[in-house]
N, C-alpha and C positions, 0 to 999 in steps of 0.2 A: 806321208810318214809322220813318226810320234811326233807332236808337239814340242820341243825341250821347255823345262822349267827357267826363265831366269832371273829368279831368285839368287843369292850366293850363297851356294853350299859350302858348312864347316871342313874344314882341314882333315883329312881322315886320319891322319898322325893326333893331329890336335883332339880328336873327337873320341880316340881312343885313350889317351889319357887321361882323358876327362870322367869316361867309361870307369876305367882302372881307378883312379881317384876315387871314386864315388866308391866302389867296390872296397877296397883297402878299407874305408870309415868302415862298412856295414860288415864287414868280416868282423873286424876287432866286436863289434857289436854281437853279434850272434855268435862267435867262440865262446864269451863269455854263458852267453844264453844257455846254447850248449851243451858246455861244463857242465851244467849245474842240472841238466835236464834230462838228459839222456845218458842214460845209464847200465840199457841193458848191453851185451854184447851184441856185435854185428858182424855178419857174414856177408859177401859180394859173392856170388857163387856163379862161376862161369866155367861152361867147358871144355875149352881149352884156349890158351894164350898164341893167336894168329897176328904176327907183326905187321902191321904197316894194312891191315884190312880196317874196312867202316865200323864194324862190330867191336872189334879189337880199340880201335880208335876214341869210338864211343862212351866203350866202360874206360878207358885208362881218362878221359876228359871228366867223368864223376870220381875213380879214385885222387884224381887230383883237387878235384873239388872237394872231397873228405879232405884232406890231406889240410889244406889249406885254410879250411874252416875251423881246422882243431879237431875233428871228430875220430875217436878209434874205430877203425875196422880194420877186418882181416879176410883176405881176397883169397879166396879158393880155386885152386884151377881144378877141374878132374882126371884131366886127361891130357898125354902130352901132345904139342903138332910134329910133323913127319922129323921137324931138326931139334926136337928136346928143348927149343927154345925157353929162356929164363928172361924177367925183367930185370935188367942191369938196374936202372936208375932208382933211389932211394925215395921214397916221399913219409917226410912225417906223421905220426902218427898210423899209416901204414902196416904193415905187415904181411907177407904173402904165402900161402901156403900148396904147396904140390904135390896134392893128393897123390899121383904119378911115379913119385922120384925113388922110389926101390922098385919101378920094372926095369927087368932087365934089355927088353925091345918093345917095341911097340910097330903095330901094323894097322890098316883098317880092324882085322876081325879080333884082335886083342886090345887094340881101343873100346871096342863095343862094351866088350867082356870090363874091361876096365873102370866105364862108365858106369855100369851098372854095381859092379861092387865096392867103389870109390863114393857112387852116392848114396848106398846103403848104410857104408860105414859112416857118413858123413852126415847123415839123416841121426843116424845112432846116437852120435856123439853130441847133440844137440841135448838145451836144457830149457824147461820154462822160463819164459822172459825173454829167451833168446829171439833176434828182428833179422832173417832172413832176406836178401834183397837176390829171386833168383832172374840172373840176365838170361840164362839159357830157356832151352826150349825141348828138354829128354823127360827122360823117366823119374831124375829126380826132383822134377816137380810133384810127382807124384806121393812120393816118400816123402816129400816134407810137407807139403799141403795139409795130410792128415794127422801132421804131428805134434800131438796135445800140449796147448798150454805157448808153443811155438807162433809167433807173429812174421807173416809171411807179404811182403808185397815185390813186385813182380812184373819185367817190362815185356812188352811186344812191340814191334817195329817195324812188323808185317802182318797181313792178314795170316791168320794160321794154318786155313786151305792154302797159301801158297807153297808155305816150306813143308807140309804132311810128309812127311818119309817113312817107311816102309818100317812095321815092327812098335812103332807111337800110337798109341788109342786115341787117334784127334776127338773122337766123341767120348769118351773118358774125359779128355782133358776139357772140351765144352761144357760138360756138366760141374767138374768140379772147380775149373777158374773162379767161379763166384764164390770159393772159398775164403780168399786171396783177402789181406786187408787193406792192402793197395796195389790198383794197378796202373802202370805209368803205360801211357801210349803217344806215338809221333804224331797225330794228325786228327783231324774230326771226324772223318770216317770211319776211324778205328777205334776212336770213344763211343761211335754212333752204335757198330757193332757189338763190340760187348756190355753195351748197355740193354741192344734188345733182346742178347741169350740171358740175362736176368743177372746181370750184373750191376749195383747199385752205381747211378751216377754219381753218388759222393763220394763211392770209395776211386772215380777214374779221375789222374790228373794227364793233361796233354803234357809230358816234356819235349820241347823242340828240339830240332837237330843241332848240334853243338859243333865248334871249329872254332881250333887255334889261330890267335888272330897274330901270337908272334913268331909265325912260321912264316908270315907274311912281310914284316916293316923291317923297313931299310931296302926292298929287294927296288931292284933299277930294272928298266928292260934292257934286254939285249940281242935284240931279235936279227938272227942270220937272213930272216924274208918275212915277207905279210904269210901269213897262215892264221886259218878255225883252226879251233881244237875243240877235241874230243879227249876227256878221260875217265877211266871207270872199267868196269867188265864189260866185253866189246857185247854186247848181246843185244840181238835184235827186238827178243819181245819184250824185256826190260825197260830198255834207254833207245831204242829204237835207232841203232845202227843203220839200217839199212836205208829208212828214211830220210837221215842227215846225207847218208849221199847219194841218194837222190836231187836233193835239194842244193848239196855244193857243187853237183853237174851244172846247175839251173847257174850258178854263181860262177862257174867257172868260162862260160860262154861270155861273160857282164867281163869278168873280170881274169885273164887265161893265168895274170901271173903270179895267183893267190892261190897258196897251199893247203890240203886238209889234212892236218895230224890227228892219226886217232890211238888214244895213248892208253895201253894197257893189252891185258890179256887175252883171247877169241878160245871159252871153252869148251864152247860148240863146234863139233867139226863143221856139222849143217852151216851152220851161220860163217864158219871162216870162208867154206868155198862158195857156197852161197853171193856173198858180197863180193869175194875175187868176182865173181863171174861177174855179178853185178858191176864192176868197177870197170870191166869188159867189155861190154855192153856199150856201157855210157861213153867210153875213150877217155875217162881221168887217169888212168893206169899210172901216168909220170907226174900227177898230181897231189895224187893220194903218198903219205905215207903213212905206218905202219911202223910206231916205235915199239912195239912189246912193253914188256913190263918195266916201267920207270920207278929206280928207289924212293922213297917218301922224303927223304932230303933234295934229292933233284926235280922234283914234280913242283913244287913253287915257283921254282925258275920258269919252267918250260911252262908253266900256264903264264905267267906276268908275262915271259917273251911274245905269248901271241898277239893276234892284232882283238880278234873276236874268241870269245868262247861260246861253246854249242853245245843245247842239250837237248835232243828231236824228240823226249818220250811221249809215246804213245799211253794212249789211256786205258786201261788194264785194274783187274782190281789191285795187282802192286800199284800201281802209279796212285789210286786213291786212297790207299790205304797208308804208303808210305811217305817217304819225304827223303830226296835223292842229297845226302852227303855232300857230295860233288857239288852241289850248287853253293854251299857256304866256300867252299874253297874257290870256284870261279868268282863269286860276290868279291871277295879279302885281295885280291887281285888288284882291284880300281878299274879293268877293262871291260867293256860291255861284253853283253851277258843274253843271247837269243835264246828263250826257251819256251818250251810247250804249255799251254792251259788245263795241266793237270793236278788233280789234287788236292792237296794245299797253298800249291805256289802262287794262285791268284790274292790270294790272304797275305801277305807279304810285301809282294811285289807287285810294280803297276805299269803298263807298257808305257814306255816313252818315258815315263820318271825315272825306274831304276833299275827296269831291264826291258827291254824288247820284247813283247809276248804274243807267239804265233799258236794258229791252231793247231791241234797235232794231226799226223796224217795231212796233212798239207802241205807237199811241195813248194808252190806258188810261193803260199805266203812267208810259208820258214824261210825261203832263202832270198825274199822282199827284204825281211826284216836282216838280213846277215850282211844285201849288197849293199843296205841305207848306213848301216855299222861302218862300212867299209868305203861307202863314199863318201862319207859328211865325218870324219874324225873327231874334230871340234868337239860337236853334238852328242855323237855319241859315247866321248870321253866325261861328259859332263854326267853321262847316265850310268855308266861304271864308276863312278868315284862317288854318284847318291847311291849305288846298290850296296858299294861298301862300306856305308851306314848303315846299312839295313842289316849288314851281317854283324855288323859290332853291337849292335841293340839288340836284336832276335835273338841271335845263337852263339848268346856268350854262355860259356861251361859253368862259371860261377852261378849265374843267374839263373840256370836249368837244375845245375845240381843242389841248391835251395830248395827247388820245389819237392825235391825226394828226401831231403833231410825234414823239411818240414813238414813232410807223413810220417817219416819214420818218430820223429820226435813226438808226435802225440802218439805213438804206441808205446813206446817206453817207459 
């Protein structure tokens, strides 16, 4: 089993302030910058505002990062989600606009309709100068891509063959991507990729995955029993459900009085009965739970509470293309942390220093790596509280959403 470091690791409290400190100088710094620089108007153009999701989660971590730096923008939604949702809370310099807000219902097939003529109007209404930053992935990338004089950059977070949906011209949209003046992407195989459909490597920056790190301090454990957890969309070809338990069978035999939570939603009917039966099969039935969907304010607890956190993904062109959310939030925890060798997660992290790193598809060794967590505490408490360095450095919001202001400011 991994080696542990014993070195003395910084204080994760301490390390974080220090973080924020350092932060606080170079804000005052480049507000100023700025000011004085960027000047034309900006748009954040998003499809519609979904609470408490990765997507959702992601652009509200760069409007905060605007917000904070001084910079104006103004954040578009197009379209409303099924409960009309609005963003309560205020942020500086800010402003938020809902293209949506005089329909009178909305459904699947009047969202569509909605999209389309929300970002037509919204293409319209655009003027030279104006520096678009579009997060979505519709039609109105289309309409504003070609629209004169307008400066456009533009994230992906997936490969695009992933989410292709029905009615979207993916080859339209491969061809004219390289219109784009900047494109921000999660990982290296996703810079790799639109670099080779002729997309210039200086206009692609990687931004990494971002996580709130004061969702995290002060939190205590309080754990009712030992349990892995699992949270995320329960989905097998994702995040590889069905392989974690498999592997917490293998754990469960080591160790009978260790629970596995697996915390979130099962969208697949395949995969929900799938895995029942699977759970069947194996005789964890009284081991396994199954919390459904946990609020985003109660979901820090429940990950600190556990003993291990688990993430089994298998290697898929998601898995290489993207960068699983969920791992910044298990990292901010301080609790070790077993995950798969895909990715970009080897570039990060490092077995036995600041997380546990198994093969994917591997039973054997995914749940080696889970029962060593679980029997050597000590050890492996020491490699959760260096992961949670790792997330305070990587994937601070401030530090990601610099490198999109810093494109957009030499367009302006």
């Amino acid at each position: 089993m991994p080696a542990v470091q014993k070195k003395k690791l910084p204080d994760f409290y301490a390390s974080l302030a220090g973080e924020m400190k350092r932060r606080v100088k170079e804000i005052e710094l480049l507000r100023i910058s700025y000011r004085h620089t960027m000047i034309s108007k900006t748009y954040i153009v998003v499809n519609s505002y979904q609470p408490n999701t990765a997507p959702t989660n992601r652009i509200l971590s760069f409007v905060r990062g605007f917000s904070e730096y001084g910079v104006e923008a103004e954040v578009v939604f197009l379209t409303p989600d099924s409960k009309r949702n609005r963003i309560n809370k205020q942020y500086p310099h800010i402003t938020f606009k809902y293209m949506w807000e005089n329909l009178p219902f909305s459904n699947r097939f009047i969202n569509k309709l909605a999209e389309e003529y929300y970002g037509w109007k919204f293409a319209r209404s655009l003027k030279p100068g104006d520096v678009v930053f579009l997060t979505n992935f519709g039609s109105i990338f289309f309409k504003v891509i070609n629209k004169k004089g307008v400066k456009v950059v533009h994230e992906k977070t997936e490969h695009p063959d992933v989410y292709s949906f029905k009615g979207f011209n993916i080859k339209r949209y491969k061809r004219e991507v390289k219109k784009v003046d900047g494109m921000f992407v999660i990982s290296t195989a996703l810079r790799d990729y639109f670099a080779s459909i002729g997309l210039s490597k200086d206009k692609i920056t990687i931004v990494n995955m971002t996580v709130d790190c004061n969702r995290f301090i002060g939190l205590k454990k309080h754990p009712s029993e030992r349990y892995i957890a699992y949270c995320g969309t329960v989905s097998n070809n994702k995040d590889g459900v069905d392989e974690l338990i498999k592997s917490f069978a293998i754990v469960h035999k080591v160790l009978p009085e260790v629970k596995l939570y697996i915390i979130g939603k099962t969208p697949d009917k395949a995969d929900a009965s799938g895995n029942m039966n699977l759970i069947d099969y194996l005789g964890i039935k009284q081991s396994v739970v199954f919390t459904g969907i946990v609020s985003s304010a109660e979901m820090p607890q429940m990950l600190k509470n556990a003993t291990v956190l688990a993430l089994d993904r298998p290697d898929s062109l998601q898995a290489r293309c993207g960068f699983p959310t969920k791992l910044g939030e298990y990292l901010l925890t301080e609790n070790p942390v077993v995950v798969t060798n895909v990715g970009d997660i080897p570039l990060f992290l490092k077995d036995g220093e600041t997380a546990l790193i198994a093969e994917e598809r591997n039973p054997q060794d995914f749940s080696s790596k889970l029962i060593w967590a679980l029997q050597n505490p000590e050890e492996s408490s020491k490699i959760g509280k260096a992961g949670a360095l790792v997330a305070v450095r990587e994937f601070n919001y401030l530090k990601e959403t610099k490198k999109i202001l810093d494109v957009i400011n030499k367009l302006s």
